[in-house]
C-alpha positions in Angstrom: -9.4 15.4 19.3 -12.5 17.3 18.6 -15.0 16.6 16.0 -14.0 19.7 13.3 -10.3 18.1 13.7 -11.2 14.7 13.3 -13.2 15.7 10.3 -10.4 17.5 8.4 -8.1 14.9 9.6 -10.2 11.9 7.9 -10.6 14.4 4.8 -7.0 14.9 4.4 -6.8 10.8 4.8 -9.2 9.8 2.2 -7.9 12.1 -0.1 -4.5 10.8 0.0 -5.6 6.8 -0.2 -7.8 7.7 -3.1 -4.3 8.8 -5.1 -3.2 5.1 -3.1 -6.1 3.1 -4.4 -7.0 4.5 -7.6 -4.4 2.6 -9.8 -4.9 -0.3 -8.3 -6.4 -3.6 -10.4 -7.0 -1.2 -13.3 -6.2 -2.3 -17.3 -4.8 0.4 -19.6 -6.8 -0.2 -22.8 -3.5 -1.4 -25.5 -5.2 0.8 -28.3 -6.3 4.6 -28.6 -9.5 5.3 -27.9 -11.6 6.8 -30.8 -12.8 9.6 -29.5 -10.0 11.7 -27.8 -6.7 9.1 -29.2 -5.7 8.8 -25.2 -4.1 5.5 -24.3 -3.9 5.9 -20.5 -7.5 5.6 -20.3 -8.3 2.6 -17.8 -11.0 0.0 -19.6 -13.5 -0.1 -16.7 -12.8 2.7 -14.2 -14.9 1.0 -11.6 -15.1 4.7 -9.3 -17.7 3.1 -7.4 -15.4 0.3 -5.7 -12.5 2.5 -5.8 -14.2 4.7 -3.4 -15.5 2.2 -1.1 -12.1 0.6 -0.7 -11.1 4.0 -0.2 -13.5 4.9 2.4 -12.5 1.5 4.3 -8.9 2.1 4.1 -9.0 5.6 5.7 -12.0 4.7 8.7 -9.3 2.4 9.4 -6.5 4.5 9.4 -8.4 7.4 10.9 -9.4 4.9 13.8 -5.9 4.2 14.0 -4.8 7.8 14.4 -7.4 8.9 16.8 -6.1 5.8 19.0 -2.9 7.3 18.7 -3.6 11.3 19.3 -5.5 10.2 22.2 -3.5 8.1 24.3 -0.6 9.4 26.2 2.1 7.4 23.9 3.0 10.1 21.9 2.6 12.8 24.9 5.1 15.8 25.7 4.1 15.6 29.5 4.6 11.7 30.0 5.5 8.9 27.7 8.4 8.5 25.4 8.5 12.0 24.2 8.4 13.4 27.8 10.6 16.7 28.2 12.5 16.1 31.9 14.7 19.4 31.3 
């Protein structure tokens, strides 16, 4: 895999564990709020942790993947998927 694919592949990763991770360990605050009367509003958003664990998460999937697309396991010449026809 070359680097401009690997790139947009991690992109398209992270972007999909960041809709994952987002919701994950947040409170909904049991009133309105003041200012805009919106109830869905998390108490502490924490971004900053909810993009590191989001970062994590896809270097670990991305690794995973690039393991993957690069060995011959999934293959149309050889492997399981081999064409003998």
């Amino acid at each position: 895999m070359g680097w401009f694919t690997g790139l947009i592949l991690f992109v398209l990763i992270w972007w999909t564990a960041l809709f994952a991770v987002l919701p994950l360990g947040q409170r909904m605050r049991p009133e309105a709020d003041e200012v805009s009367g919106v109830r869905g509003l998390p108490e502490r958003p924490r971004i900053g942790r909810v993009v590191l664990i989001t970062t994590i998460v896809s270097i670990v999937l991305w690794t995973g993947c690039d393991l993957l697309i690069s060995s011959s396991y999934l293959s149309f010449r050889h492997g399981i998927l081999a064409f003998d026809g």
